[in-house]
C-alpha positions in Angstrom: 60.0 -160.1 83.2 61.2 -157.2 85.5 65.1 -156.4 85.4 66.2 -156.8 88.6 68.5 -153.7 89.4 70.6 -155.7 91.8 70.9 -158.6 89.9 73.0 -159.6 87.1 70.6 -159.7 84.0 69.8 -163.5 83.3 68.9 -165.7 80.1 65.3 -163.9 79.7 66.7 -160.6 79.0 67.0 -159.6 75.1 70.7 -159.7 74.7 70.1 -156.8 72.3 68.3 -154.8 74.6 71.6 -153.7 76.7 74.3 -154.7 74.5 77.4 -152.5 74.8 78.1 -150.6 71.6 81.1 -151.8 69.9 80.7 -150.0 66.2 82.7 -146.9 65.7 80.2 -144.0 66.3 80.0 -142.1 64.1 81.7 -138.5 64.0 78.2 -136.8 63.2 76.8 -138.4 66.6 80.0 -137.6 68.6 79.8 -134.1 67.2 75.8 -133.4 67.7 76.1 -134.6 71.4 78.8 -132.5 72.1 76.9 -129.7 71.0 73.8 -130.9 72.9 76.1 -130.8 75.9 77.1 -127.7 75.3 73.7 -126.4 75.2 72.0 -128.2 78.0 74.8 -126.2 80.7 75.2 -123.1 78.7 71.4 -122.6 79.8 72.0 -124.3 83.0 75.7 -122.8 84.2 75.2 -119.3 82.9 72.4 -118.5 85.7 74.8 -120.5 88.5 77.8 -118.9 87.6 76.9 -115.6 87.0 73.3 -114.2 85.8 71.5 -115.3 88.9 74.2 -113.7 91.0 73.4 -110.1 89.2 69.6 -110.6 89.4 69.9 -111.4 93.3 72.5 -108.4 93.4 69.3 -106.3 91.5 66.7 -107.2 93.7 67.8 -108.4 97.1 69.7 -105.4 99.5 73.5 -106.0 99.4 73.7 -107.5 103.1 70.9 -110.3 102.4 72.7 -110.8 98.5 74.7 -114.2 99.7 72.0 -115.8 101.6 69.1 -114.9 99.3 71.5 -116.2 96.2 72.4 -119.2 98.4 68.5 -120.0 98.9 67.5 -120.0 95.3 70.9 -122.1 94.2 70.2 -124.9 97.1 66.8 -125.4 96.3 67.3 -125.8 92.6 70.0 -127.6 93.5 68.0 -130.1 95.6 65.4 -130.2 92.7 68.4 -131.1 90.1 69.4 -133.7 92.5 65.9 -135.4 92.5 64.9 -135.0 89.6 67.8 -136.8 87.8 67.5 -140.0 89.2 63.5 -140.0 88.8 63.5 -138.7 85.2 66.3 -141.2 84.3 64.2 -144.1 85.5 61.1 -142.7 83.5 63.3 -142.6 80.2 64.6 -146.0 81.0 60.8 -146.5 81.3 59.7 -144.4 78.2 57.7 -147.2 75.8 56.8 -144.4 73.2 57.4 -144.8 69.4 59.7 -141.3 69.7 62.0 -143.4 71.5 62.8 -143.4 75.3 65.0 -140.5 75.2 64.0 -138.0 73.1 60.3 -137.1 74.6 62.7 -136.3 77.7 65.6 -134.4 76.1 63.2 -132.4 74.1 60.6 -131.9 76.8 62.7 -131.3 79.7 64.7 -128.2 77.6 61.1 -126.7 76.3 60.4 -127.1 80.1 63.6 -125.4 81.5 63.4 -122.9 79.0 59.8 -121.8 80.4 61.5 -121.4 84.0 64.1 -119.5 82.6 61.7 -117.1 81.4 59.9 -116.8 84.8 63.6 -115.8 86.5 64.1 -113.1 83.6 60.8 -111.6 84.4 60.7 -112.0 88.5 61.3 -109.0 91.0 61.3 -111.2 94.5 62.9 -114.1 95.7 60.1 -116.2 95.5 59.6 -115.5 91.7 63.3 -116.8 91.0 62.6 -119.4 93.2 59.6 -120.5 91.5 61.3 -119.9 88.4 64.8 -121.2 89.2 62.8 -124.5 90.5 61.5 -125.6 86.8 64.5 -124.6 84.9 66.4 -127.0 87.1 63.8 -130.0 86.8 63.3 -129.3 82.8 67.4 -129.2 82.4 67.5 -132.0 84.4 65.3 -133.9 82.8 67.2 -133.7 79.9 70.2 -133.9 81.2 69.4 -137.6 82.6 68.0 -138.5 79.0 71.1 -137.4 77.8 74.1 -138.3 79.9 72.5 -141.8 79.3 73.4 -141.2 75.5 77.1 -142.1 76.3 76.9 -145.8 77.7 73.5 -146.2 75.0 75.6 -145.0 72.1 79.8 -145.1 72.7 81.4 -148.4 72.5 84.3 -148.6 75.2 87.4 -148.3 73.1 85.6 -144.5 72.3 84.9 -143.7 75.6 88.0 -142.1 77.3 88.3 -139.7 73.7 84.5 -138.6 73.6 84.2 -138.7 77.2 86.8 -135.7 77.0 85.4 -134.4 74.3 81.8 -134.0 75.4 83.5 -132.9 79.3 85.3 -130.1 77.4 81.8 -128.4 76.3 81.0 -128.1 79.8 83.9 -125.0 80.3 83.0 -123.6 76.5 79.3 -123.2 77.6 80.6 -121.1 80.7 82.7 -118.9 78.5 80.1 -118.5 76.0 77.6 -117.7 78.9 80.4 -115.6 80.7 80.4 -113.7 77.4 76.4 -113.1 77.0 76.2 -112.4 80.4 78.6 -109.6 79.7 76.7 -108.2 76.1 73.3 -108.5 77.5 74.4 -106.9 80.4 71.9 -104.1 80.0 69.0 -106.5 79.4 68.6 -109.9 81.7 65.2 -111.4 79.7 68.3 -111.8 76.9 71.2 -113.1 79.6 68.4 -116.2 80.3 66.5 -116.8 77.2 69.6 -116.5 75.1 71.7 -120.0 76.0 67.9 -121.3 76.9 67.0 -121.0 73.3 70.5 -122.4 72.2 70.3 -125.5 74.4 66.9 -126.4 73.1 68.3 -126.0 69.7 71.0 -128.1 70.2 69.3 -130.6 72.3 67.2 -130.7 69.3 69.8 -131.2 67.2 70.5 -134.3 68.9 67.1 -136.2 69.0 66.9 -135.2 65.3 70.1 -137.4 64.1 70.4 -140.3 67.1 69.1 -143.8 66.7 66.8 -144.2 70.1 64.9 -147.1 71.1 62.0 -147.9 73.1 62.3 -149.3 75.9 61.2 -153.1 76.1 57.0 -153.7 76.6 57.5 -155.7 80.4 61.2 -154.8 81.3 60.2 -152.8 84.4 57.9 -153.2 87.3 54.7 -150.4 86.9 56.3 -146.9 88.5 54.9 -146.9 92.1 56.4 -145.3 95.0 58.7 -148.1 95.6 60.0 -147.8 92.2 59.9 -144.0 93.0 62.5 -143.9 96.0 64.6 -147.0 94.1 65.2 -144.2 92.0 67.8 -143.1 94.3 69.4 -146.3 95.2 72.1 -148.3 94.1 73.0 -151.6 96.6 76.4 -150.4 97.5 77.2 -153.4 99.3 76.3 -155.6 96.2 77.9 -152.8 93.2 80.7 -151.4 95.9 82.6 -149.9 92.9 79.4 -147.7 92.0 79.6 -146.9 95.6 83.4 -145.8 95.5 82.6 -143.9 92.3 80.0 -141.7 93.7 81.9 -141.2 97.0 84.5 -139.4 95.2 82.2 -137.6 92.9 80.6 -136.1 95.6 83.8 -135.0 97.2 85.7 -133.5 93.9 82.3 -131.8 93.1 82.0 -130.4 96.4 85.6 -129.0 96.1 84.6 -127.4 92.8 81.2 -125.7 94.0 83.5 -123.6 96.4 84.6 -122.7 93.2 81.8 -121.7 90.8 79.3 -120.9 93.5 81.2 -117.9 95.0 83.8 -117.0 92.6 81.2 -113.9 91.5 81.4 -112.9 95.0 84.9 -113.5 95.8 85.7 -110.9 92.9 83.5 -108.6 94.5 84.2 -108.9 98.5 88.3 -109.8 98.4 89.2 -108.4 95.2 86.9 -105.1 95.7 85.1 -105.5 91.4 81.7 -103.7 91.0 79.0 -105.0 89.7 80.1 -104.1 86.4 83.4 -104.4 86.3 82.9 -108.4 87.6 81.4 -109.7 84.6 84.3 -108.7 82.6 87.2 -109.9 85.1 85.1 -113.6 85.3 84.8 -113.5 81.5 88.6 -113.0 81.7 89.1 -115.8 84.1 87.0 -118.1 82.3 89.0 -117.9 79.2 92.1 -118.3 81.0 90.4 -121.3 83.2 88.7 -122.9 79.3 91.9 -123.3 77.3 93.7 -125.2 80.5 90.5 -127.3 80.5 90.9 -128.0 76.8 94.5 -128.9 77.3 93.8 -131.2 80.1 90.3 -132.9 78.8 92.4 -133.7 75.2 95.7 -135.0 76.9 93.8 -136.9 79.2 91.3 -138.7 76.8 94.2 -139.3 74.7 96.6 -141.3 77.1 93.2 -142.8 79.4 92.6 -144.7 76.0 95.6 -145.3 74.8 96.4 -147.2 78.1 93.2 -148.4 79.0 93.9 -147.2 82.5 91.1 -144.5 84.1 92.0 -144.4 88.3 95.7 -142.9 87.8 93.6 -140.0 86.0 90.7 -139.6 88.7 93.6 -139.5 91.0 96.0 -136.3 89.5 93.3 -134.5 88.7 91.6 -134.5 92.4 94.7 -133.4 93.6 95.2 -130.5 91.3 92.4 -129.2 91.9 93.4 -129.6 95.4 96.2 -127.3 95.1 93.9 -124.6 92.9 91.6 -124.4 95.5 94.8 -123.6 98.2 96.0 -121.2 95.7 92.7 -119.7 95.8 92.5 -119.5 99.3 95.8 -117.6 99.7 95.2 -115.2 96.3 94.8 -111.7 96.9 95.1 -109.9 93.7 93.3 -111.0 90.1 96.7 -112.4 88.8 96.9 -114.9 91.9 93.4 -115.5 90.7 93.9 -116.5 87.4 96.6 -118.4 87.8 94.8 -120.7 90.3 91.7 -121.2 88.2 94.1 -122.3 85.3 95.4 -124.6 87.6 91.7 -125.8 88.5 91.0 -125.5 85.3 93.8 -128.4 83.8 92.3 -130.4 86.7 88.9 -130.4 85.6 90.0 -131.0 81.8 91.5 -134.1 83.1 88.6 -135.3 85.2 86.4 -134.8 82.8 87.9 -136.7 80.4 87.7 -140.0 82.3 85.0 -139.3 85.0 82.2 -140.2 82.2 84.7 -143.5 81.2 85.0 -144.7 84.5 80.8 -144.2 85.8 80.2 -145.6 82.1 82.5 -149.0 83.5 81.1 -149.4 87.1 77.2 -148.8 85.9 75.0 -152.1 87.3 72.8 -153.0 84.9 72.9 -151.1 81.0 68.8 -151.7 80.6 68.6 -149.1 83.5 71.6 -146.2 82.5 69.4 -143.2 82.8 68.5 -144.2 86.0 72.1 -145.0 87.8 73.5 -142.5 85.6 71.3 -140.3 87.3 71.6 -141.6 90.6 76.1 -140.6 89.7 74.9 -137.3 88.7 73.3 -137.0 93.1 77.1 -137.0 93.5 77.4 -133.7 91.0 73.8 -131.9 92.5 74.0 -132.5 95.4 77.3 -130.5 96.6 75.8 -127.1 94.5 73.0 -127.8 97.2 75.3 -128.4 100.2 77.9 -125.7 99.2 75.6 -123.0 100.0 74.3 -124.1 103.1 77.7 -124.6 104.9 79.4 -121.7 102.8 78.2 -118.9 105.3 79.3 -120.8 108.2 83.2 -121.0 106.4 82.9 -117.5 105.4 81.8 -116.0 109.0 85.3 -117.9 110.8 86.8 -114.9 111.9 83.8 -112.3 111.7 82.9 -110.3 109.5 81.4 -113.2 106.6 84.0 -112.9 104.2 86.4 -115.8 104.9 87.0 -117.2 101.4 90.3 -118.5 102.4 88.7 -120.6 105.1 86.1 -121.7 102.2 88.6 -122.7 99.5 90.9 -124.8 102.1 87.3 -127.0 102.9 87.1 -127.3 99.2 90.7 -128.6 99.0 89.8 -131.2 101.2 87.2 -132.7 99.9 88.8 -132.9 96.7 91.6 -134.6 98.3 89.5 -137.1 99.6 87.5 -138.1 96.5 90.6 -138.5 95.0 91.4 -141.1 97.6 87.6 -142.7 97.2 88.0 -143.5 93.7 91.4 -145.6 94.3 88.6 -148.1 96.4 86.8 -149.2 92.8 88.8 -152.6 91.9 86.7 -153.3 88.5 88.6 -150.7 86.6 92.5 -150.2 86.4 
């Protein structure tokens, strides 16, 4: 029969199709879906934070360089966002003998790699578009298949310490693509195909050592286009702590897009960096920003399991990144600058160590993880969509488009109120 998405699974469904883990995983899994993490936004983040930035700044005149750059990151953006959810519920789908993750994971980075290639190679803004377009649905792809991997394969008394652990890759594949960024500075086909290359490899690394199942012959209605635009549903009224949970995703990832959307250009306008001399200032930052993420993602994995407790975690983290993004708003030399993205940057660690824990806890039905994983991960899309839209309007306040302070305090904000969202979910403490 069909698994009803808003209904609790009954008697018919194979108990042993959406058990919850509850073996130890093993370290060699924990440690190959770290590194598959790693890869996956080290070919993903290196173009957002800083590659795509320079090839805009190559191509586009330096008065049209922040709406051209803010074009091509909304509508990959928007692409990430759908494609997510859709490519989730088509692994959740996946009947093959490969498994129903692995045909995505591998696929979907072969796939981004290929767009990758088209931005290295493109002189207009249509070309990166084009180009920027199927690097985000490939990544994506894989990136449903494998955020799913947590729930599929990580029994809950794990979840808090490889939640933080696989959340702390996320700043080491900035710093490692802050750093090639900076050596292939003389040659962008490397600056994209580099970390492309490595996140296939590691992705690959992945599918070669997990166990993966198919899904189950009959579990899901045939895909049609109702299925289609369930994709981006979840009842909110019958799974209000999924609801809650996405609410203040949203938010906290919209405070952080102010961040790593226009920190390139923030360098450049307010602190006065060249084009050359910014990759080596945000390598600089980024190393400062990594190890407070390290420190935060460990301590709070550590004490979220040890006390079983998640919302208390959600809820100092948002607010320190609160306060970076104030500090950012007010900084006016690179010192001020580095101290607030080590501030932001023990915020994140934190988040990230429990943000995975607690979607894991509030997901609806386990037979369809890719899929409402998926729909969570709208909440982390869409703002990298959104951000650039309303960014130029922050940034003009005043005249002159170069308002970051204006920019940051709207960031602060939201991340103050997703903090406040996720104290609504009652099913975890």
């Amino acid at each position: 029969m069909a698994v009803s998405h808003d209904a609790p699974l009954d008697a018919t469904t194979s108990p042993a199709s959406v058990e919850t883990p509850q073996q130890a995983a093993p370290a060699k899994l924990i440690a190959t879906l770290a590194l598959a993490q790693f890869g996956a936004y080290l070919a993903v983040l290196t173009p957002v934070m800083v590659t795509l930035a320079l090839r805009v700044s190559q191509i586009v005149p330096e008065a049209d360089r922040g709406a051209a750059l803010g074009q091509v990151l909304s509508v990959g953006a928007l692409l990430a966002m759908l494609g997510n959810p859709v490519f989730g519920a088509l692994s959740d789908r996946t009947t093959g003998r490969f498994g129903r993750r692995r045909p995505w994971l591998i696929g979907g980075m072969l796939a981004g790699l290929g767009g990758l290639a088209v931005v290295a190679v493109g002189t207009n803004v249509p070309t990166l578009l084009l180009g920027w377009a199927l690097a985000q649905l490939g990544i994506n792809a894989a990136l449903a298949a494998l955020t799913s991997c947590i729930p599929d394969l990580i029994p809950p008394h794990q979840m808090g310490r490889v939640s933080g652990m696989v959340g702390m890759t996320t700043p080491f594949a900035i710093i490692a693509g802050s750093a090639m960024a900076q050596a292939f500075s003389g040659s962008m086909a490397l600056a994209f195909l580099v970390p492309g290359v490595i996140g296939l490899v590691t992705v690959g690394s992945l599918a070669a050592v997990m166990k993966d199942r198919p899904a189950r012959a009959g579990a899901f209605e045939p895909y049609s286009l109702k299925e289609f635009l369930r994709s981006f549903w979840v009842n909110p009224r019958k799974h209000p702590d999924f609801a809650w949970n996405f609410a203040g995703r949203f938010l906290v990832f919209t405070g952080a897009s102010c961040v790593t959307s226009y920190q390139v250009y923030f360098l450049m306008d307010r602190l006065g960096y060249s084009d050359e001399q910014v990759t080596a200032k945000l390598f600089t930052g980024t190393i400062a920003m990594v190890v407070a993420i390290v420190l935060g993602s460990l301590l709070g994995g550590q004490l979220s399991d040890r006390t079983g407790r998640r919302k208390p975690y959600v809820l100092g983290s948002s607010l320190i990144m609160a306060v970076s993004l104030a500090m950012l708003a007010t900084a006016q030399s690179f010192g001020m600058y580095v101290a607030a993205v080590v501030v932001f940057g023990f915020g994140e660690g934190l988040y990230l160590s429990v943000d995975m824990a607690l979607a894991a806890a509030v997901l609806p039905n386990p037979e369809e993880s890719a899929k409402d994983m998926g729909v969570l991960n709208i909440g982390n899309a869409l703002p990298q969509s959104l951000v650039p839209i309303v960014a130029p309007a922050f940034l003009a306040i005043g005249g002159g488009g170069g308002n970051y302070s204006a920019l940051f305090l709207f960031g602060a904000i939201a991340a103050v109120l997703g903090a406040l969202a996720v104290q609504f979910i009652r099913s975890v403490k």
